[in-house]
C-alpha positions as CSV (number, residue, x, y, z in Angstrom):
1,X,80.1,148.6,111.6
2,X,76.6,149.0,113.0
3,X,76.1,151.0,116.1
4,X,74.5,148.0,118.8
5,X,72.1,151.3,119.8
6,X,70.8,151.2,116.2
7,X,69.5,147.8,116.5
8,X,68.1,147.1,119.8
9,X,65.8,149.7,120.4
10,X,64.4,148.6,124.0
11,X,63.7,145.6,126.5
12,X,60.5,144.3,126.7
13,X,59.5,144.0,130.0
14,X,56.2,142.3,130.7
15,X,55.1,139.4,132.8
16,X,54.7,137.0,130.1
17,X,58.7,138.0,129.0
18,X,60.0,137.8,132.9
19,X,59.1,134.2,132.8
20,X,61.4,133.8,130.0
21,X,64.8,135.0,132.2
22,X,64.4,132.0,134.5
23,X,65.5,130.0,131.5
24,X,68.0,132.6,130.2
25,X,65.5,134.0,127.1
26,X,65.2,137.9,127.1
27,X,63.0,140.6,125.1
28,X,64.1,143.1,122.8
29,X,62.3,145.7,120.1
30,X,64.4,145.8,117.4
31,X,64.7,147.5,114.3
32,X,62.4,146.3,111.4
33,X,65.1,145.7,108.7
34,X,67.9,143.7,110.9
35,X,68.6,140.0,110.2
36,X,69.0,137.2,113.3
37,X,73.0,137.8,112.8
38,X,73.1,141.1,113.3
39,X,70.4,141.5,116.5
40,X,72.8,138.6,117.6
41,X,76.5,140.5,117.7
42,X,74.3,143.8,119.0
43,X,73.5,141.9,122.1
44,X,76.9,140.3,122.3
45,X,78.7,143.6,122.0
46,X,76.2,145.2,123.7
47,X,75.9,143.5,127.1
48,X,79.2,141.4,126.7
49,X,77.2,138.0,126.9
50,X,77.7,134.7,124.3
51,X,74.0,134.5,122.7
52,X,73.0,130.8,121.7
53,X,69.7,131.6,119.8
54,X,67.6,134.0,118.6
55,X,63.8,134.1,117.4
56,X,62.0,136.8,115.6
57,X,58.3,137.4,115.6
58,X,56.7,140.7,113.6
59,X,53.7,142.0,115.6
60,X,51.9,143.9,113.3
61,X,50.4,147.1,114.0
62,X,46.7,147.2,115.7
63,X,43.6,149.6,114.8
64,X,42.6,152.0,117.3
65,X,39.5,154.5,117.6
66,X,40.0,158.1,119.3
67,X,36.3,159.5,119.3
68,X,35.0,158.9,115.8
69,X,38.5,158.6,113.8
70,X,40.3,155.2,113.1
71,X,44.2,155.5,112.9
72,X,46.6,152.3,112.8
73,X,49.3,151.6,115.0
74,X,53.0,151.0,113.7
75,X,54.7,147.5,113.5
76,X,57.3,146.5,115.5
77,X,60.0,143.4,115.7
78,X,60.6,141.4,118.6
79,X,63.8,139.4,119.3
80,X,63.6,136.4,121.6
81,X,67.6,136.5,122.6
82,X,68.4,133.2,124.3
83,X,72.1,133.4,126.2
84,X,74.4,131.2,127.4
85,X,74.0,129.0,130.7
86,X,75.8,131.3,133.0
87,X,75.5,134.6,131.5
88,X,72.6,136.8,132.2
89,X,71.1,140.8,131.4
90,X,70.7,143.1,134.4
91,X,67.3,145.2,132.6
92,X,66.9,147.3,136.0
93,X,70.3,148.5,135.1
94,X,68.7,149.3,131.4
95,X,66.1,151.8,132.5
């Protein structure tokens, strides 16, 4: 069985991903290579909530510039966990 840890790597917590908690949809990293099933039982098991839907999105890695050399940044996943009407993720508790 997969460790929960080994999937979620961290919340996301930005303005644009607060709104989203009003209506019960929170923010992970995850890792690159998990499917929708498996981020979905890691947030289950993890904070012992019932997880209706989940949404992936790939944000690919940006170019930056440090004085005249060019180095690209890593890609990371993104889960958009949707819960249950009633349940609900303390992230103050996270950090």
């Amino acid at each position: 069985m997969i460790d929960p840890r080994d999937v979620i790597r961290r919340p996301i917590v930005t303005e644009k991903s607060m709104r989203g908690t009003a209506m019960n949809k929170y923010t992970f990293e995850v890792d690159r290579t998990s499917p929708k099933p498996v981020i979905r039982d890691a947030v289950a098991r993890l904070f012992r909530v019932k997880v209706t839907k989940v949404n992936v999105i790939t944000i690919p890695g940006r170019e930056r510039r440090r004085g005249q050399h060019y180095f690209r940044e890593p890609a990371y996943r993104k889960a958009i966990v949707t819960l249950a009407a009633g349940d609900k993720i303390d992230l103050e508790k996270l950090g």
